[in-house]
C-alpha positions as CSV (number, residue, x, y, z in Angstrom):
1,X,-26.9,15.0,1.8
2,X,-29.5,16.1,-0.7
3,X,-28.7,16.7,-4.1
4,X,-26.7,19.1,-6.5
5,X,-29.7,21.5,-7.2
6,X,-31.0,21.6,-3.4
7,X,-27.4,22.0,-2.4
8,X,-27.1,24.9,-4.4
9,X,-30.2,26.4,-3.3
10,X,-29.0,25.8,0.2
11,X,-26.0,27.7,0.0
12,X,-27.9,30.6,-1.6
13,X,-30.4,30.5,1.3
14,X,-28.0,30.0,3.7
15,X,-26.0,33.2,1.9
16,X,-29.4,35.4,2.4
17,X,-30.0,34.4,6.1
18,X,-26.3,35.4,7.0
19,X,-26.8,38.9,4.9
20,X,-30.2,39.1,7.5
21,X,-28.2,38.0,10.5
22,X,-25.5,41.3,9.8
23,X,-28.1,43.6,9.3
24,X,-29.8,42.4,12.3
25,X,-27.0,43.0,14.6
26,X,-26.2,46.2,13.2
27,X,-29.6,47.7,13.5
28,X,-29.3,46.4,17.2
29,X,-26.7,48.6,17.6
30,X,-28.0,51.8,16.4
31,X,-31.0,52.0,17.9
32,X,-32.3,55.7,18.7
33,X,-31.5,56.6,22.3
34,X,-33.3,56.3,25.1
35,X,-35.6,53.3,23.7
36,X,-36.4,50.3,26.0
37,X,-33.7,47.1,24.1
38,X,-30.6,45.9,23.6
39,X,-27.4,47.8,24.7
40,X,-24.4,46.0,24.0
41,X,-21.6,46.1,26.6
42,X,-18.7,47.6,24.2
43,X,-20.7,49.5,21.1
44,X,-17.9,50.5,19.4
45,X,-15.9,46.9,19.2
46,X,-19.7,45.2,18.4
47,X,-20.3,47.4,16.0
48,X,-17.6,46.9,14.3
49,X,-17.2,43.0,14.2
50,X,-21.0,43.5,12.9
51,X,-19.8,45.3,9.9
52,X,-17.0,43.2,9.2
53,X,-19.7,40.1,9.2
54,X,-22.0,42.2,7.0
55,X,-19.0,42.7,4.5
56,X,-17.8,39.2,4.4
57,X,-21.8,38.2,4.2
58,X,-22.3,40.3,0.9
59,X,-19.0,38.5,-0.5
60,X,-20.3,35.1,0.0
61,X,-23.9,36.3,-1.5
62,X,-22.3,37.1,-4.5
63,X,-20.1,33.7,-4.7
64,X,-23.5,32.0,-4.1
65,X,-25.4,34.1,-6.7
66,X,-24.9,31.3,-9.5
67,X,-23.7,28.3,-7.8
68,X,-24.7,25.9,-11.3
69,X,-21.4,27.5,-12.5
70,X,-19.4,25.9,-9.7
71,X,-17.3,22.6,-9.4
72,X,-19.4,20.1,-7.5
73,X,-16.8,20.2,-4.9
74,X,-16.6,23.9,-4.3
75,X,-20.4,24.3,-2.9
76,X,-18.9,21.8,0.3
77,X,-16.0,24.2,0.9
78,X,-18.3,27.6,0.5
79,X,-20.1,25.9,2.9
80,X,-17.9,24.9,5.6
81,X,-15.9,28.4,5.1
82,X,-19.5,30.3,5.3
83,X,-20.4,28.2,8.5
84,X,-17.1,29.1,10.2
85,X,-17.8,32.9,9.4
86,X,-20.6,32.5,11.3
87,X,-19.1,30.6,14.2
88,X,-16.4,33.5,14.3
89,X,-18.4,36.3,13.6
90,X,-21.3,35.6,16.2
91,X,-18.9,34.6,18.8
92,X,-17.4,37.6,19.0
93,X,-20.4,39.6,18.9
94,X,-21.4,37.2,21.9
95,X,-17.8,38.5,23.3
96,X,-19.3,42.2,22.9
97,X,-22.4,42.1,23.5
98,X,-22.3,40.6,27.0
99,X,-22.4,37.0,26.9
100,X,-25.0,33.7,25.7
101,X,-27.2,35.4,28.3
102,X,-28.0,38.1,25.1
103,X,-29.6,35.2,23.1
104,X,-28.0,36.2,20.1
105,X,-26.1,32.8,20.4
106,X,-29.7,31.4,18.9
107,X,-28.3,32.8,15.4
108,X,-26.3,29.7,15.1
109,X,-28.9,27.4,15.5
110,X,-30.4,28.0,12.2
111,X,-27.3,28.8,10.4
112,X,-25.5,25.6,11.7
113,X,-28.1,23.2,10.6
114,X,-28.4,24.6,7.1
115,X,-24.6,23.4,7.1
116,X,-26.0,20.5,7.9
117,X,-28.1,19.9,4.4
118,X,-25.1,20.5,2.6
119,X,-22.3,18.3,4.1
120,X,-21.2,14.8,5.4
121,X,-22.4,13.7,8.5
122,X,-19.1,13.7,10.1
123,X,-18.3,17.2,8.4
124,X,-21.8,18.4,10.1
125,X,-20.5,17.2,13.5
126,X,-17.4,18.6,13.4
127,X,-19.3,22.3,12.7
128,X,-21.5,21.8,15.9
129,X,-18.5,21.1,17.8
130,X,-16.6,23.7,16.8
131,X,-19.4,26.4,17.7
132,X,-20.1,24.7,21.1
133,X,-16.3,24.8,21.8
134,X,-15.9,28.8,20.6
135,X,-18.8,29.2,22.7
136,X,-17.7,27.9,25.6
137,X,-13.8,29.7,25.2
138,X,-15.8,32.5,25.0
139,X,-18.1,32.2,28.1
140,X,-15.7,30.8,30.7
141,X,-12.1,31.8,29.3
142,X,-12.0,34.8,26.9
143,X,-15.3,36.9,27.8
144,X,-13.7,37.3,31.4
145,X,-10.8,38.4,30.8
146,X,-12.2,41.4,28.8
147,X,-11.7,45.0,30.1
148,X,-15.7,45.3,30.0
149,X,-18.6,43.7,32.3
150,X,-18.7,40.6,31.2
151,X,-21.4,37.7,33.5
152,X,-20.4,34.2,32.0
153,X,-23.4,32.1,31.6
154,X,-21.8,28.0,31.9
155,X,-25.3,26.5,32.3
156,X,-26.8,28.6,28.8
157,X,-23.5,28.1,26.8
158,X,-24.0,24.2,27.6
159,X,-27.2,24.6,26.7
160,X,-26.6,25.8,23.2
161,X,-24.4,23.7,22.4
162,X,-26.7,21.0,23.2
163,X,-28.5,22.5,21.0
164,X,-26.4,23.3,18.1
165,X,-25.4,19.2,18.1
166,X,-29.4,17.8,18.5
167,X,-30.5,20.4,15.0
168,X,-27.2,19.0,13.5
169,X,-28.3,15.3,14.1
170,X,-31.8,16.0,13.2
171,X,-31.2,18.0,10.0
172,X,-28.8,15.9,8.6
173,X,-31.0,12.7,8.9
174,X,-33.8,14.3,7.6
175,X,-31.4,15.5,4.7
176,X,-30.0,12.0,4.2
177,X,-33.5,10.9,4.2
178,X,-34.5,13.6,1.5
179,X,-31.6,13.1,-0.7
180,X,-33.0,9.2,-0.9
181,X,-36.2,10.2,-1.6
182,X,-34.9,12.5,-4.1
183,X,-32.5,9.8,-5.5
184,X,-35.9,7.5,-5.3
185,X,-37.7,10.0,-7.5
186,X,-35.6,10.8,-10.0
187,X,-35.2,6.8,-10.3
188,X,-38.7,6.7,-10.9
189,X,-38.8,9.7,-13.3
190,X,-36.5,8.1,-14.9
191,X,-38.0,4.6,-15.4
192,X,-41.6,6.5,-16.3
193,X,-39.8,8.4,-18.7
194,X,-38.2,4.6,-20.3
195,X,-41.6,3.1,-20.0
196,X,-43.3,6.1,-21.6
197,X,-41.4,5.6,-24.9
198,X,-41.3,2.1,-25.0
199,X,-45.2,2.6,-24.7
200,X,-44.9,5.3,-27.5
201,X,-42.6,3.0,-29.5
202,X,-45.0,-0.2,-29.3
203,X,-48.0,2.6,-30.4
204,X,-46.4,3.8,-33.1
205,X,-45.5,0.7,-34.9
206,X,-48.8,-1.6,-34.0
207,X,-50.9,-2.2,-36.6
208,X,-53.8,-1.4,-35.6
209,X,-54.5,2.8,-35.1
210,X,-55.0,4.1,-32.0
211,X,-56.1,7.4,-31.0
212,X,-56.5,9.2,-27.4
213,X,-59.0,11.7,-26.8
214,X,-59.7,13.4,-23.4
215,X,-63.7,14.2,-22.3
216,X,-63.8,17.6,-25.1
217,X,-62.8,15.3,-28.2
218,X,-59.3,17.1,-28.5
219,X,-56.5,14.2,-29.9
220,X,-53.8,13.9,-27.0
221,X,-52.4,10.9,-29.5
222,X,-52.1,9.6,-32.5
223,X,-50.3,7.0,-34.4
224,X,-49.1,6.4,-37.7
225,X,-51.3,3.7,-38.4
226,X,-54.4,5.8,-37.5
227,X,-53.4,8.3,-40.1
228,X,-53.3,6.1,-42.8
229,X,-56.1,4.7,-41.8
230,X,-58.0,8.2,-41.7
231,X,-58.9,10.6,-44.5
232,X,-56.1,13.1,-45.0
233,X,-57.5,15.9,-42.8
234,X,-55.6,17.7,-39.7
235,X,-57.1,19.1,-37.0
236,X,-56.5,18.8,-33.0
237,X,-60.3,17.6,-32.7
238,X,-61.5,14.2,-33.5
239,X,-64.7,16.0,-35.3
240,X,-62.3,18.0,-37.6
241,X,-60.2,14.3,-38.2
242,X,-63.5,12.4,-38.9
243,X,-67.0,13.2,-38.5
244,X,-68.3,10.1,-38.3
245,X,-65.8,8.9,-35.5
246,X,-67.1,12.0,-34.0
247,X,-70.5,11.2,-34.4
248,X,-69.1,7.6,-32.3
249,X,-67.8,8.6,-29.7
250,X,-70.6,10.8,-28.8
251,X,-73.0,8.3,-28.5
252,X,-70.9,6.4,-26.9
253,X,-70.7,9.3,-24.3
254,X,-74.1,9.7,-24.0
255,X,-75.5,6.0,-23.7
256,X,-73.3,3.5,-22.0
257,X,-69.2,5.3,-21.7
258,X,-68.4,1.0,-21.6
259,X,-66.4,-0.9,-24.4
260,X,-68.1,-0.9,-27.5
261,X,-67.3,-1.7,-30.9
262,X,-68.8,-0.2,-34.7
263,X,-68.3,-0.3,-38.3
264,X,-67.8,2.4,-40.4
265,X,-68.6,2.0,-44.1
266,X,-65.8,2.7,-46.7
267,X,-66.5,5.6,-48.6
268,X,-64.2,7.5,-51.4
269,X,-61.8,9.1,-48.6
270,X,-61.1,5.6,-46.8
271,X,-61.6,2.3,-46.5
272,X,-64.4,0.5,-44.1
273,X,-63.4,0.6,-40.7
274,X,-63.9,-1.6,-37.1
275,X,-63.5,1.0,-34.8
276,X,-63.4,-0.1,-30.5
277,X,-64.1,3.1,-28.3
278,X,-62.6,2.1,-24.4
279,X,-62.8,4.5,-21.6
280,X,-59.7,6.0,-19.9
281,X,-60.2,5.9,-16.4
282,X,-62.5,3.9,-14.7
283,X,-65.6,5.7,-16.1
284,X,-64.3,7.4,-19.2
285,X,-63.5,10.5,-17.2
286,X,-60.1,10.6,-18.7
287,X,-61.3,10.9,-22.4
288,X,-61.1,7.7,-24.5
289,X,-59.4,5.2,-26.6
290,X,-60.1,4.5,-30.0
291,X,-58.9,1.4,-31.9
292,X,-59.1,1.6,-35.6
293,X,-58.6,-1.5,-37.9
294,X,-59.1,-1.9,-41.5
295,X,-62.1,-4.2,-41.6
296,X,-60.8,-5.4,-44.7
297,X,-57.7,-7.1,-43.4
298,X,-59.9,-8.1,-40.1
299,X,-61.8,-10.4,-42.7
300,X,-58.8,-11.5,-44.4
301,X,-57.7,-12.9,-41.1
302,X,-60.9,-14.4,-40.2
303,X,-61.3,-16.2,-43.6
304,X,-58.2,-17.2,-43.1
305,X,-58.4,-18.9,-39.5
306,X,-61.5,-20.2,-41.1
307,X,-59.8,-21.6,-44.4
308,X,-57.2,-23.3,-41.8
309,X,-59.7,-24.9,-40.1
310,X,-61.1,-26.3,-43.4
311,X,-57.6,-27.5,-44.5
312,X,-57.4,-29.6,-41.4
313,X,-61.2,-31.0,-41.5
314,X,-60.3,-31.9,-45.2
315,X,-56.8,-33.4,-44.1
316,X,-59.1,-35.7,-41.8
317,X,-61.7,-36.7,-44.1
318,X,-59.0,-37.8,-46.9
319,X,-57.3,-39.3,-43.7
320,X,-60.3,-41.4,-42.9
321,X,-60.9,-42.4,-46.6
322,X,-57.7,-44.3,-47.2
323,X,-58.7,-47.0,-45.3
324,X,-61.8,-47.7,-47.1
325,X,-60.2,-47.2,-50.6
326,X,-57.5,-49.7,-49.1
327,X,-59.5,-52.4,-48.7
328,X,-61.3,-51.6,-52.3
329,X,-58.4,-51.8,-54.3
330,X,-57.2,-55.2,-52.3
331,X,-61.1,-56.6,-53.1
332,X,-60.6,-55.8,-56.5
333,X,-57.1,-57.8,-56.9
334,X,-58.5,-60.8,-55.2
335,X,-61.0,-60.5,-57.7
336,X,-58.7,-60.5,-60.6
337,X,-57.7,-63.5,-59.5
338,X,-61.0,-65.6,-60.3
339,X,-60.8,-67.5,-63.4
340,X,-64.2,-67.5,-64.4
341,X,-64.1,-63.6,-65.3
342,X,-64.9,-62.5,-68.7
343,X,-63.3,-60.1,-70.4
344,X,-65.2,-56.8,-69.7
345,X,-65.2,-57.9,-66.2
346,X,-61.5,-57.5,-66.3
347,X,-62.2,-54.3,-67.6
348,X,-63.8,-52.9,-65.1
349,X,-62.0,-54.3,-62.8
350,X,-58.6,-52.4,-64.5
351,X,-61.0,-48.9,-64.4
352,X,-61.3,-50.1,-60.4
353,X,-57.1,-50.5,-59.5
354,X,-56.8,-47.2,-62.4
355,X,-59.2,-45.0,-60.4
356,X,-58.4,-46.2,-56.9
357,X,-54.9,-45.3,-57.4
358,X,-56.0,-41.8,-58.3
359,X,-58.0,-41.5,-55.7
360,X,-55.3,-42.5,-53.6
361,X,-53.3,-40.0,-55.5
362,X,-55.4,-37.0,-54.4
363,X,-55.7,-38.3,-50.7
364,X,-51.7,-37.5,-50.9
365,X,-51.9,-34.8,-52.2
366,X,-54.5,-33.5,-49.6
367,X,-52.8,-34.4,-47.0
368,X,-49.2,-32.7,-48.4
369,X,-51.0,-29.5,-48.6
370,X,-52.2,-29.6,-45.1
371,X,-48.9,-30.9,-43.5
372,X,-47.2,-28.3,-45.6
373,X,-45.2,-30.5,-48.1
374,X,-43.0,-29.6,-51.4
375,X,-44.5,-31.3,-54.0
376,X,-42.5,-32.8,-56.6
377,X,-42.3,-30.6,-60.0
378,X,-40.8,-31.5,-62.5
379,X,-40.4,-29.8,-66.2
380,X,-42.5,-31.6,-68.9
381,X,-44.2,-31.1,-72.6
382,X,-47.4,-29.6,-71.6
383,X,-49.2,-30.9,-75.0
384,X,-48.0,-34.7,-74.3
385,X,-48.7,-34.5,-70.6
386,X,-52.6,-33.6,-71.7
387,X,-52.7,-35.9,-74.5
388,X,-52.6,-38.9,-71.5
389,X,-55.0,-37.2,-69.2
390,X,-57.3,-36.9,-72.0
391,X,-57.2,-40.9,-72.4
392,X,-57.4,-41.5,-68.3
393,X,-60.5,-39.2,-68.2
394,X,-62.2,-39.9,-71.0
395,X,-61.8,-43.7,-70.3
396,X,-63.0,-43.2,-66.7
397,X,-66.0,-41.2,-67.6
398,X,-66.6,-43.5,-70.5
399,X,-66.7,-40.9,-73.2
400,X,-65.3,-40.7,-76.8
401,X,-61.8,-39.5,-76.6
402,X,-63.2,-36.3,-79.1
403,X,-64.9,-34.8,-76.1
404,X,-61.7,-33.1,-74.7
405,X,-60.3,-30.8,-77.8
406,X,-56.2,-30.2,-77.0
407,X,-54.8,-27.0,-78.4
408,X,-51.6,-26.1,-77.4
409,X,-49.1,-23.3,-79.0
410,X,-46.1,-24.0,-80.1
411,X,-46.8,-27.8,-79.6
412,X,-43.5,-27.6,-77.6
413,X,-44.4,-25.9,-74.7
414,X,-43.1,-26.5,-71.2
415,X,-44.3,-25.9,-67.7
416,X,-43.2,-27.3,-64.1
417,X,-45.5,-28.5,-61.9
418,X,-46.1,-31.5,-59.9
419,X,-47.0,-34.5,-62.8
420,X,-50.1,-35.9,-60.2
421,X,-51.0,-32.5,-58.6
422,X,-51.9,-30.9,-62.3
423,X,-53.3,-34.2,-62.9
424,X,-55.6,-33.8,-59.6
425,X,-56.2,-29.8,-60.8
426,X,-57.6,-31.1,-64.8
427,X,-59.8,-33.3,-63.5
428,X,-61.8,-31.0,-61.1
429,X,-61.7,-28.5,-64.1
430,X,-62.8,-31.0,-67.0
431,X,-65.4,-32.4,-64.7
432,X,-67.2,-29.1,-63.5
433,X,-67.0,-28.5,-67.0
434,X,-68.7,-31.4,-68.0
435,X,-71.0,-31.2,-65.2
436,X,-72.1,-27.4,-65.2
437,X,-71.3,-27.1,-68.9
438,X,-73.1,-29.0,-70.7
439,X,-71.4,-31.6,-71.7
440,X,-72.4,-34.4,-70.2
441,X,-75.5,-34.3,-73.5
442,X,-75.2,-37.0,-76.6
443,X,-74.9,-34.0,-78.4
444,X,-72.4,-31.2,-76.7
445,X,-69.6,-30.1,-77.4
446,X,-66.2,-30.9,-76.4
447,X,-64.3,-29.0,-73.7
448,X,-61.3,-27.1,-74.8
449,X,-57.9,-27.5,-73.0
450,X,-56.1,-24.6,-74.9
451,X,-52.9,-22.5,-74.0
452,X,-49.2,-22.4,-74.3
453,X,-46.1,-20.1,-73.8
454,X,-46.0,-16.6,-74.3
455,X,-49.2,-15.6,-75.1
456,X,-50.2,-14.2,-71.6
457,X,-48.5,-12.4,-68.9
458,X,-45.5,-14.0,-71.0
459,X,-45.9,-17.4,-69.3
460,X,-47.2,-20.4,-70.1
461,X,-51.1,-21.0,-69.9
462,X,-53.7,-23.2,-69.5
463,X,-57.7,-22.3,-70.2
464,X,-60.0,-24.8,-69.7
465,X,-63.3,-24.0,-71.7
466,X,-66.9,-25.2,-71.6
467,X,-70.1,-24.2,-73.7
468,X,-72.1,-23.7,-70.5
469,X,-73.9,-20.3,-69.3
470,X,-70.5,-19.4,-67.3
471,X,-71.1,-18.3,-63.7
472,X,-72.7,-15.2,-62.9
473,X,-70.7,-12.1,-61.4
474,X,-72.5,-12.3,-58.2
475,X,-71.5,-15.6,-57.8
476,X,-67.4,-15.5,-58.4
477,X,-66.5,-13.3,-55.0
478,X,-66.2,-17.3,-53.2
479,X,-65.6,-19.2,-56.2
480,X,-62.9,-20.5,-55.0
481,X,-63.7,-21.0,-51.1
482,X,-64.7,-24.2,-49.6
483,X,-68.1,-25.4,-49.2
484,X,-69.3,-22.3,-51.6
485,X,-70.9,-25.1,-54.2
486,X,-74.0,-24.0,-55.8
487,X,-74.9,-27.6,-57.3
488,X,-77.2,-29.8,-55.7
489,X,-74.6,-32.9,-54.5
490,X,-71.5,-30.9,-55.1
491,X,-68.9,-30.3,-51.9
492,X,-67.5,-27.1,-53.3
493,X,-64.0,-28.3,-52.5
494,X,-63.0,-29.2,-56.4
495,X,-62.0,-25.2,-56.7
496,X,-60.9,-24.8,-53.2
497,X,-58.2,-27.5,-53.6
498,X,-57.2,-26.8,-57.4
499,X,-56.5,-23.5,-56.4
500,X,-54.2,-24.9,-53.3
501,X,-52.8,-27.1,-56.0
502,X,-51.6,-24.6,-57.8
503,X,-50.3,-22.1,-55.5
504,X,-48.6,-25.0,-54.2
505,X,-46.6,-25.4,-57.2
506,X,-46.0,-21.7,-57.6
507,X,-49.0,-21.3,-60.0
508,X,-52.3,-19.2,-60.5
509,X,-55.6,-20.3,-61.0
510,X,-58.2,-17.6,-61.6
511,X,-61.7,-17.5,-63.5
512,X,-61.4,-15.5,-66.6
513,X,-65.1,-13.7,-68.4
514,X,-65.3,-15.5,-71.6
515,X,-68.3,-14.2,-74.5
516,X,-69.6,-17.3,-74.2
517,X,-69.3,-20.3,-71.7
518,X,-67.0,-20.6,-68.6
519,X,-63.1,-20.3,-68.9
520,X,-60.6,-21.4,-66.0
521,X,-57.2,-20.5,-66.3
522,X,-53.8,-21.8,-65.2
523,X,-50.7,-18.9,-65.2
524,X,-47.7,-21.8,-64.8
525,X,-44.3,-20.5,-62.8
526,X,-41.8,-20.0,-65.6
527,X,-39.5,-22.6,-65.9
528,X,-35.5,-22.9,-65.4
529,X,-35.3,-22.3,-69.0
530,X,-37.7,-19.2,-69.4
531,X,-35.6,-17.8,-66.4
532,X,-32.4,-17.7,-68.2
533,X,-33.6,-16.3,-71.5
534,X,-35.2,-13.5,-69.2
């Protein structure tokens, strides 16, 4: 059977062709005298059975005008009851009209088999077999037995009914077979219909814009990203939404319609843009994609990628120095074992074991940034903790102890960090500041350590300050990236890791514009105690 909408069409149809089928017989029957046709044996008793059907035909029009409104079930019994009628009806006008030998019995055909369409395969068969069976009654039984000339026709009546069961068979499989392909279909619309907003769905919240135009530059889709991406214009054409995309895709049209990809420069109305035009279709016939993504955030990501690949190069090198610094730190306590050295021998060899164990100090802490490991913070005095870096560096470097200048207020400030990690994060400062600031003269200056609590951003800090020339503003965008050193010698990876450092312990590092010389500054995480009075 075929489904609830081609079922009701059916039964309308079917509704009409019966209407046709009572106004057919009746104009048989009152044709003008004398013209060469059909003359049915009784007129009076054929013309009225032809009425009758064309009364009962109007009836079942009019139940059939709006079948939507009906019970599923109720189209099957109008069905059944219309095919019947027609069985009935056409039998008798058969039984007027002289017989199968009329060919009026050919009026079933078509009205049988539209049964058909609308109901079970077994209810189909049982239709056909009861029009073959009041055919036959009617040919060899009741038609001679009339009062009228009546010729039975055996061999025509078998013949129809033949008939009448062969378009049964036939049109109910091809209905079975229509009502799956319909089923099939509206599967199929159905899962297009999922898969076309999933697709809208997954468009709508990516990222990246995208926007479909067909081959006249009119939008057929855009997403949310590609709005925010875009100046605030509307407009159905890409040309009203962007000029400049405009101006893209049609030179894209006119040269090579493949993949390409361009860069459009930020201006006041947006930011700069990567922007991939794709064809649709095979050849761009279908329009074209575009692919909008902030070129910004694009960079981000690839310094990003690239600042992971440095962390793990670095992780190896610091890997690969242990073992060296191993075996320098054992030499030097087999060496303090010799009796025949002096005193400043044994000084130097204490500077040795002190700076190799710092050394192996930042190694750790190198490789616990790269593996992703908490450091160890802890909440100290930030004035005592410098006071005894101030005596490891300046006895390391061999300076006077007056070359570092501690100010801190109030003397009692606190921060939490990791003790060796902001031990790692002073020395790279002091010694770019000795090294690029001038310090490293007889005469110089010392470097300022200066900071304490509230005095910034209402957190403790830390400036380290040199006397030097400072760094120029073209030079601070990658200050802080790896292998960016502008010193002959220097690895640029001092800034890179201080800065790791102290993100690490929840920290800022930043470069801060001083009147004169260079200024680095620590912003410390506030502490458990700062928290509470907050």
């Amino acid at each position: 059977m075929i489904g609830h909408e081609e079922t009701s069409r059916s039964l309308w149809l079917t509704a009409l062709y019966r209407l046709f089928v009572a106004l057919f017989l009746i104009w048989l029957a009152t044709l003008a005298p004398g013209d060469p046709g059909f003359v049915p044996a009784t007129p009076v008793p054929y013309l009225f059975i032809a009425s009758a059907y064309l009364a009962f035909a109007l009836v079942l029009v009019a139940l059939a005008r709006n079948p939507e409104k009906e019970l599923g079930g109720l189209f099957q019994y109008k069905a059944i009851g219309g095919a019947l009628l027609d069985i009935l009806a056409i039998s008798l006008i058969l039984l007027t009209a002289g017989g199968v030998q009329t060919g009026l019995g050919l009026l079933l055909i078509p009205a049988v088999a539209a049964t058909a369409t609308m109901v079970s395969g077994r209810t189909s068969l049982f239709i056909a077999a009861s029009a073959t069976l009041m055919i036959l009654l009617t040919e060899l039984v009741i038609g001679p037995a009339m009062p009228w000339p009546f010729t039975p026709g055996p061999t025509q009546a078998g013949l129809l009914g033949a008939t009448l069961f062969v378009a049964v068979f036939l049109t109910s499989r091809l209905a079975q077979r229509a009502g799956s392909s319909e089923a099939q279909v509206a599967h199929q619309e159905m899962a297009l219909a999922s898969l076309s907003e999933l697709n809208a769905q997954i468009i709508a919240r990516m990222g990246a814009g995208v926007i479909a135009l067909d081959p006249g530059g009119n939008v057929l889709s855009i997403n949310e990203a590609a709005r925010r991406l875009l100046p605030p214009r509307t407009g159905s054409t890409i040309g009203e939404l962007s000029p400049q995309l405009a101006a893209i895709v049609e030179h894209w049209q006119q040269n090579s319609g493949r993949s390409e990809i361009h860069v459009i420069p930020g201006d006041a109305e947006q930011t700069e843009l990567e922007v991939r035009v794709a064809p649709l279709g095979m050849f761009g016939e279908q329009g074209a994609l575009l692919l909008l993504d902030d070129a910004a955030e694009t960079k981000r990501r690839a310094h990003a990628s690239k600042l992971q690949a440095i962390g793990r190069l670095t992780a190896s090198i610091a890997h690969e120095i242990r073992n060296p610094l191993g075996a320098i730190s054992h030499s030097a306590q087999l060496l303090a074992e010799s009796p025949n050295l002096d005193a400043a021998d044994q000084r130097l060899l204490g500077i040795i074991h002190k700076q190799s164990r710092r050394v192996d100090g930042v190694i750790r802490n190198v490789l616990g940034l790269s593996r992703g490991g908490s450091p160890q913070r802890e909440t100290f005095g930030l004035k005592e903790r410098l006071g005894h870096f101030a005596e490891d560096f300046c006895n390391a470097m061999q300076v006077p102890r007056d070359s570092l200048r501690i100010s801190i207020s109030p003397e009692d400030s606190e921060v939490l960090f990791d003790p060796s990690q902001l031990n790692q994060v002073l020395w790279n400062l002091c010694l770019n500041a000795r090294l690029h600031g001038g310090h490293d003269q007889a005469d110089s200056g010392p470097v300022i350590l200066r900071g304490g609590a509230g005095q910034i951003r209402r957190s403790v800090t830390l400036d380290v300050i040199d006397d030097g020339p400072g760094i120029p503003p073209e030079e601070r965008e990658g200050l802080f990236e790896p292998f960016s050193s502008k010193s002959p010698g220097g690895t640029g990876l001092g800034l890179y890791i201080s800065r790791l450092l102290c993100e690490n312990n929840g920290a800022a590092l930043e470069y801060v514009e001083q009147p004169r010389g260079g200024c680095f500054r620590i912003l410390f995480a506030p502490t458990d105690s700062e928290t509470k009075l907050k």
